[in-house]
N, C-alpha and C positions, 0 to 999 in steps of 0.2 A: 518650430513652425508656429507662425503666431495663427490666432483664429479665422485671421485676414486670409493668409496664405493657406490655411486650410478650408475654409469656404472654397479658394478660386481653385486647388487643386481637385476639389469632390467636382467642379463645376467642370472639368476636362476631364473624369474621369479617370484620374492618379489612383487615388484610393482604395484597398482593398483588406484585408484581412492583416490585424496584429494578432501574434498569439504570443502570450508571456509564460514561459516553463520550459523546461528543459527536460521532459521526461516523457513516459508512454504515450499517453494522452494527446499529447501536444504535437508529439511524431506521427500519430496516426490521422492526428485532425488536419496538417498538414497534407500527409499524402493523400488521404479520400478527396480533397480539395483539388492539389491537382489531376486525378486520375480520373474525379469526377466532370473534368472538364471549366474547372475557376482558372479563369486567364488574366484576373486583377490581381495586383502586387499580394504577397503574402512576406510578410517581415517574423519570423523568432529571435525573439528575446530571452535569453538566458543567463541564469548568476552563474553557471558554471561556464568550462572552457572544452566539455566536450559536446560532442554529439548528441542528439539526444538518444536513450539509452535506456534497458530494463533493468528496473532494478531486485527483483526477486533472487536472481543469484548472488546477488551481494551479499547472501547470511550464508551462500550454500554454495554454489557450483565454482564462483569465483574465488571466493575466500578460501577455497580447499584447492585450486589450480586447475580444475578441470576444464573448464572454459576461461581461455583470454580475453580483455577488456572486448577487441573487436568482436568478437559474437556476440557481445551483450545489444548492439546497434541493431534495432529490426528496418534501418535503411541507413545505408553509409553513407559517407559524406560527399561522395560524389553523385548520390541520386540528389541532393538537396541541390550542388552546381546545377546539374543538368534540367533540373524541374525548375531553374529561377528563383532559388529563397534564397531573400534576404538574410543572412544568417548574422546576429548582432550576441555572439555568444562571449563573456565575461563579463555582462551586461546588465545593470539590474534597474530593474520598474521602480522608478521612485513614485508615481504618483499616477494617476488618471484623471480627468477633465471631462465627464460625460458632458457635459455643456457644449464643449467644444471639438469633442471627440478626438482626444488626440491624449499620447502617455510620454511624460517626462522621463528622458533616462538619466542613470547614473554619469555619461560620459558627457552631460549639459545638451544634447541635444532632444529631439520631441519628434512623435511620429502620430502624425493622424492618421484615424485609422475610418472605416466605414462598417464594418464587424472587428471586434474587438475578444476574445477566447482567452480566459483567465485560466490558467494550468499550472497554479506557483503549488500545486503540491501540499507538503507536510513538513516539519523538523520534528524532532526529537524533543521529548520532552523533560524538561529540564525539574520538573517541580509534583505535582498531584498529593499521593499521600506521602513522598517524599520534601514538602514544598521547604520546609526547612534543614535539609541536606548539605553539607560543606563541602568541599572540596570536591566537586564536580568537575571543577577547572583546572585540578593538578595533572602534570603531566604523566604518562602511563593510563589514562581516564578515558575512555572514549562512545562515543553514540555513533550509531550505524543508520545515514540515511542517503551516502553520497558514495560514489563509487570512488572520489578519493580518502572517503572515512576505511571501506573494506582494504582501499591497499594497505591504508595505515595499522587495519589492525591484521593485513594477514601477514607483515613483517616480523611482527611479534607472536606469529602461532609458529613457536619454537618447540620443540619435544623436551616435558620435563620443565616447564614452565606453569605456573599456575594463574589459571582464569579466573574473575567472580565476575559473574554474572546479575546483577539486580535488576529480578524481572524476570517471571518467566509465561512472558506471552509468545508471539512466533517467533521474533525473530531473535527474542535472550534462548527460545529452544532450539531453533537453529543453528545460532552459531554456536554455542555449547556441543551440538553433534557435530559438528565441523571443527572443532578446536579437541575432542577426546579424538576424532579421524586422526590429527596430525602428531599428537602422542603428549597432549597439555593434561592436566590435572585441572577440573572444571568444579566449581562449586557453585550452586544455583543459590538465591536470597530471593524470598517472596513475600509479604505479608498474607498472601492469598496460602487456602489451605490444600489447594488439587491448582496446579498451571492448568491455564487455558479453560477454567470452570466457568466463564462468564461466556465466552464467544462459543466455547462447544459444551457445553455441560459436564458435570464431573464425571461422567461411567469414559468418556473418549479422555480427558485429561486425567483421569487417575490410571488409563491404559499408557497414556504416554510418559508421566512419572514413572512408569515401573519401566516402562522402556528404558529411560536415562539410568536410572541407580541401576540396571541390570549391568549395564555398559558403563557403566564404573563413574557416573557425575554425581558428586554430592550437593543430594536437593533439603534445601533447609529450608521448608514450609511454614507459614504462619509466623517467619522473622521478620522484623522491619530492620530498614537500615537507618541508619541517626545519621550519618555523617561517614568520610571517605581521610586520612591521612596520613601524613610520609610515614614510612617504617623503614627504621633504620637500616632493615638486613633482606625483606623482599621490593621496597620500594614503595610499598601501601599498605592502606590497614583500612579494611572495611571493620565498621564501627557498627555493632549489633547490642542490644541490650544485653548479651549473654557474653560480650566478649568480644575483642577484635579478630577478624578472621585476614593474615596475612596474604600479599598476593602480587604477582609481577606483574598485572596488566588488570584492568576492568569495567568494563562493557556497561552503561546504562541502556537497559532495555524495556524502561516504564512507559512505553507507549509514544506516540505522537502527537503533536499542534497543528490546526491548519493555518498555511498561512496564508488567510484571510483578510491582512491591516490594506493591503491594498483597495481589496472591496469594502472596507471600514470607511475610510480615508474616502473612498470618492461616492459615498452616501448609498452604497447597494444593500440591497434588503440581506440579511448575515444571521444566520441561525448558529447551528452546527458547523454548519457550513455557507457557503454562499449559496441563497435559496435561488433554486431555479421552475422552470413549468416540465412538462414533460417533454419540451423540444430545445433543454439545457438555456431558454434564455432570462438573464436575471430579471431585478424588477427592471431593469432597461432595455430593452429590446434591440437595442444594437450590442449589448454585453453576453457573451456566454459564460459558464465556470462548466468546466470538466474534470472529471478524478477527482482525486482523493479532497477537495474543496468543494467541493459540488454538493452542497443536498438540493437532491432533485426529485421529484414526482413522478414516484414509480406509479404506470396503467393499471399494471397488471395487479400489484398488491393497495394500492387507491392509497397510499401515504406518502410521505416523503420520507427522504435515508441520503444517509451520505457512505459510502463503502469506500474502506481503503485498499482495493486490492486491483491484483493486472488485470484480469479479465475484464471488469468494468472499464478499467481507464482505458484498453482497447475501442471496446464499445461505444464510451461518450466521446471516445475521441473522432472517432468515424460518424455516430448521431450527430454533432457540430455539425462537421463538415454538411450532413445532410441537409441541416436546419438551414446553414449557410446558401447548399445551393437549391433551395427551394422546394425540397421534398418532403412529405409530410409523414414522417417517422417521428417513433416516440421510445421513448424509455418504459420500456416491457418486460424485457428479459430477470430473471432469479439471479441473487448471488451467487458466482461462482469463487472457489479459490483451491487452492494446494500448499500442499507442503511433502516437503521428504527429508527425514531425520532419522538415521542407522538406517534402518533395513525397514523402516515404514515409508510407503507411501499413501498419500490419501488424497482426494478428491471430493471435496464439497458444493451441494447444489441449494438452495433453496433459502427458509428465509422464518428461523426455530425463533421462537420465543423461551425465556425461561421456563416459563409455565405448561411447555407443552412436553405430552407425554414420549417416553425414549423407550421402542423396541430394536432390539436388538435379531441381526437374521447371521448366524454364527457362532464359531467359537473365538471369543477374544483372543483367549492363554494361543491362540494357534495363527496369531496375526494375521489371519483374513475373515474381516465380515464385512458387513452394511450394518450401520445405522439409520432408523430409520426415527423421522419425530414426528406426529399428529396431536392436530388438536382439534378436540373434540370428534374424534376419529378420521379426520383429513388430516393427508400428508403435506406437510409444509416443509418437510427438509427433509436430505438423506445423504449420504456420505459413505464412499466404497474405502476399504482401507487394504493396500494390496490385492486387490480385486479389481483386472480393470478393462478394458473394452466397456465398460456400464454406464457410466456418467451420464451421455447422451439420454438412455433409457430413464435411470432414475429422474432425471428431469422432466421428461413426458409422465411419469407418473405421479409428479405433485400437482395436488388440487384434488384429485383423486379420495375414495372412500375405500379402503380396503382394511378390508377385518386383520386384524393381529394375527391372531393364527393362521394365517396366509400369508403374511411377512417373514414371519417366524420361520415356518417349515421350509426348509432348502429341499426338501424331495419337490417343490413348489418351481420350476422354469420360474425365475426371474425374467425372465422377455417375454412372457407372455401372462407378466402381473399388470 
């Protein structure tokens, strides 16, 4: 559509909402759109060729069988016929034109749009303090960020096969307890010295090391990995200073990329993330970014943050929508997230600094307590681990001054802390 034909379409009123992503975010900004009563065109653009779809079970419920791909859809494809979306899925954004308001696709055509909702997500990270790593690209190698990456790797969680895992943040510990479930032999690679020490602090990651080496994963703490290559007799060879560790399949799980080049490429304000105000819109006010691209301007904490997790891309997915149709909502709410690996579950609320101080309301060794983190005696984060009906709770109670020894003490009613 040239800029002509998009002028004279905004002038009949054609034009309505593009949203580029194929993922939470994008499904939910969607349907708050229609449900909230948008009657102008809405088009999804998407590089993949399914629905759009959650991806959290992709390290856990899917990858181990319990849930099939169709449950992962929080609206099938028949709500999107019925609601009128244009669905343009194997699709990809090559470009944007704020000028002219309209995004080039992969297939040579172009869609003007009059709100535009960026939702391209994340990839996997290919490089950090691995940046000079080889054979990443060899076959049997794989990164976990698409639900056809999980089919690929749950063909090969064979029993009696061996996994390496490099990286151990959520989702190298997750599939790791999902790959010992199916009866793999799991070996963890870290250069960190406790998993998951930077997002939760060591006392919660050195409870969850022990979990894994309880249940039989070997975790090799403070290793770097140099490089990845054929072995003659498993098929690979992770490359450690101390030695090659042989291996039929393995997982890069060094974190993620946003992918941002779009709002690069068409001159939007790009932090962390693509900066947005507190009503998700960039520095262009016809442009939003939501999830895991999104650094946005939290009210409530008076900063900006980009978070990669469901709960949020839920939320900005539906904020969009709201911003779209004219309602004056903001980005408020505390990080939520989860995770459940062997016989842990846990639930996190709030929003810890390094810095801040860690009490504890239980016994660890007995897999149920609360974490609790304050700083300068306010609670800013807390996290039930096996313990649950609470969440909701613990989040009413950040911002909160509550003395330690009343955290502490479980003869203490948690519900009326």
């Amino acid at each position: 559509m040239s800029e002509a034909a998009t002028t004279e379409a905004a002038a009949q009123g054609k034009l309505g909402t593009v949203v580029i992503g194929g993922g939470l975010a994008a499904a939910h900004c969607i349907h708050e759109l229609r449900e909230g009563g948008y009657t102008k065109p809405i088009t999804l653009v998407a590089s993949e060729n399914e629905v759009p779809y959650e991806r959290p079970p992709l390290s856990k419920e899917f990858l181990q069988g319990s849930k099939p791909a169709l449950e992962l859809e929080p609206f099938p494809g028949s709500w999107y016929t019925g609601a009128d979306i244009a669905m343009r899925l194997g699709t990809t954004a090559e470009s944007i034109d704020t000028a002219a308001k309209t995004v080039s696709l992969s297939d040579s055509s172009t869609l003007g749009y009059e709100n535009l909702v960026i939702a391209t997500g994340c990839r996997s990270r290919l490089g950090g303090r691995n940046a000079n790593m080889t054979g990443w690209d060899l076959p049997g190698v794989y990164t976990l960020r698409s639900l056809e990456d999980s089919k690929a790797i749950k063909e090969q969680l064979v029993s009696g096969k061996h996994l390496v895992i490099i990286g151990a943040g959520w989702i190298g510990m997750e599939v790791g307890a999902s790959a010992r479930a199916a009866g793999l032999e799991v070996t963890v690679l870290t250069p960190d010295q406790v998993p998951l020490a930077v997002a939760m602090g060591s006392e919660f990651g050195s409870h969850v090391a022990q979990l894994h080496v309880a249940n039989g994963v070997q975790c090799h703490f403070g290793t770097a990995v140099t490089g990845i290559a054929a072995d003659p007799l498993k098929g690979l060879a992770v490359q450690t200073p101390t030695g090659d560790i042989p291996a039929d399949i393995v997982l890069l799980a060094i974190g993620a990329v946003p992918n941002n080049e779009l709002a690069v490429a068409a001159g939007l304000e790009v932090g962390t993330g693509v900066v947005v105000d507190e009503h998700l819109r960039s520095s262009d006010k016809s442009v939003l970014a939501i999830g895991d691209i999104a650094e946005a301007y939290n009210t409530t904490l008076g900063r900006n943050m980009r978070v990669e997790h469901w709960d949020n891309a839920i939320r900005q997915g539906k904020l969009a929508a709201a911003t779209i149709l004219g309602r004056d909502e903001s980005y408020d709410w505390l990080p939520y997230f989860f995770t459940d690996q062997f016989d842990l579950g846990m639930e996190y609320v709030g929003d810890r600094q390094a810095e801040d101080d860690v009490v504890v309301r239980g016994d660890m060794a007995s897999g149920e307590f609360i974490i609790f983190w304050l700083r300068k005696g306010v609670l800013t984060a807390a996290m039930n681990v096996n313990i649950w009906d609470v969440n909701d709770h613990l989040r009413s109670m950040i911002g909160k001054n509550i003395p330690v020894a009343t955290l502490q003490d479980t003869d203490n009613d948690l519900m009326a802390l």
